[in-house]
Every structure is written in C-alpha cells, then in structure tokens.
C-alpha positions as CSV (number, residue, x, y, z in Angstrom):
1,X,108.1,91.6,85.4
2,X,105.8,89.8,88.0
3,X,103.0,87.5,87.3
4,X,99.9,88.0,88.6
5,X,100.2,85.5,91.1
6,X,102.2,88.0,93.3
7,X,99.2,89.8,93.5
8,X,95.7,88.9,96.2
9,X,92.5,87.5,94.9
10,X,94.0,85.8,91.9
11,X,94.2,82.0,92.5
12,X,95.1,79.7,89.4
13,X,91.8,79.5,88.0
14,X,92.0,83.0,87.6
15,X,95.4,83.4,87.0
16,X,94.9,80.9,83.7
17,X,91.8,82.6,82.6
18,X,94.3,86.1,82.5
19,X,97.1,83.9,80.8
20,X,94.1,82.8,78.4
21,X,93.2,86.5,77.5
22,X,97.0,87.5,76.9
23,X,97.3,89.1,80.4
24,X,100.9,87.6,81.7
25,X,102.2,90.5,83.7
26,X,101.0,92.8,86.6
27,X,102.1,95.5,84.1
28,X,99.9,93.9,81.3
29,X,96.8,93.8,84.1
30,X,97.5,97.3,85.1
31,X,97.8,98.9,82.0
32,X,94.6,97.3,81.1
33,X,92.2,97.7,84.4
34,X,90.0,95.9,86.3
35,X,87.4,96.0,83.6
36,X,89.1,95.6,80.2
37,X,91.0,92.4,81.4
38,X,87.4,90.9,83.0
39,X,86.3,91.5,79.4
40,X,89.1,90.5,77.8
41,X,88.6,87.2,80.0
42,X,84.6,87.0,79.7
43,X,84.8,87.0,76.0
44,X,86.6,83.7,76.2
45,X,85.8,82.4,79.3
46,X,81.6,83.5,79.3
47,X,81.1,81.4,82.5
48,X,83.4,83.8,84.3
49,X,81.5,85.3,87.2
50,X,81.6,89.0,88.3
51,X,83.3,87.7,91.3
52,X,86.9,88.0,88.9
53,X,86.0,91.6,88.6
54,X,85.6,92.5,92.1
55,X,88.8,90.0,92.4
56,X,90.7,92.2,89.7
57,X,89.9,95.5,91.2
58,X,90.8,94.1,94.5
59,X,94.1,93.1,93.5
60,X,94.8,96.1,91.6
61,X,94.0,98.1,94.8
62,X,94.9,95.7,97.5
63,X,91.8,95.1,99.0
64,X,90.0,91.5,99.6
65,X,87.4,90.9,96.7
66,X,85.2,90.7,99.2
67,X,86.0,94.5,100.9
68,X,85.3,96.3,97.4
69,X,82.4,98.7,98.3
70,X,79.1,98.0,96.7
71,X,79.6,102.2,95.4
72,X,82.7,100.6,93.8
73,X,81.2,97.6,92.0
74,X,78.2,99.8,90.8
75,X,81.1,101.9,89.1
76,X,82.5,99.2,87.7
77,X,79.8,97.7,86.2
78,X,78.8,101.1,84.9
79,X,82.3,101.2,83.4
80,X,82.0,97.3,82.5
81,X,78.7,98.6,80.1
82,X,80.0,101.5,78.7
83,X,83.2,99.3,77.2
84,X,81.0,97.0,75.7
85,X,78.4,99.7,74.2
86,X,81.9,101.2,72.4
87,X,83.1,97.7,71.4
88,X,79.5,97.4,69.9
C-alpha cells in the first residue's frame, strides 16, 4: 500500500500530521477525502492551515495546491462546514 509520501503537496510536516490522525495509506486518504482527513488532522493539529486542504485535494487529484480553482476551494469549504454541522 503506498504512503502518502508518493503522492504531491504532502511534505513531512504534513505527512506526520496524516500519520497523527490515523491516515497511513493513499488508500486510507482516499477513502476518506480531501475534507474528512483535513478534519481528522485539524481536530488534533488546530494550527493546521487550510493550505493542507487545498494540499489534500491537490494530491488526491494531481494538481499543485496552488492550481486548485478558487470554485473548488469554495466547495470544499462548503463541504468542510457541512461535516462539522453533522459531527455537531
């Protein structure tokens, strides 16, 4: 199974922040998402930035963090609320 570090965006800050939230695998972060692992990682690591989402999405897609459209992050953060409003 790879780790994470085979995938873009994720460099070893990041990639121990996933470790810290049980995320070991690229399986593990794609069965999760983008934005369940960010929250998985933000609720133990509240200094993460949004920057890991965009980084998340972007690795999960294979796009620079920087190249996810400014439509896409609004959707995600949309989808970043809504999960927290159900785990409320």
């Amino acid at each position: 199974m790879p780790r994470p570090d085979a995938l873009p965006n994720l460099g070893p800050v990041s990639r121990q922040m996933l470790a810290d939230a049980g995320i070991d695998s690229v399986q593990a972060l794609r069965r999760l998402g983008a934005v369940a692992a960010y929250a998985r990682v933000k609720a133990l690591h509240p200094r993460a930035s949004l920057n890991l989402l965009w980084a998340l999405e972007g690795a999960l897609t294979g796009l620079r963090w920087q190249d996810v459209a400014r439509e896409h992050r609004t959707s995600l953060l949309l989808a970043l609320e809504s999960l927290q409003e159900q785990r409320r």
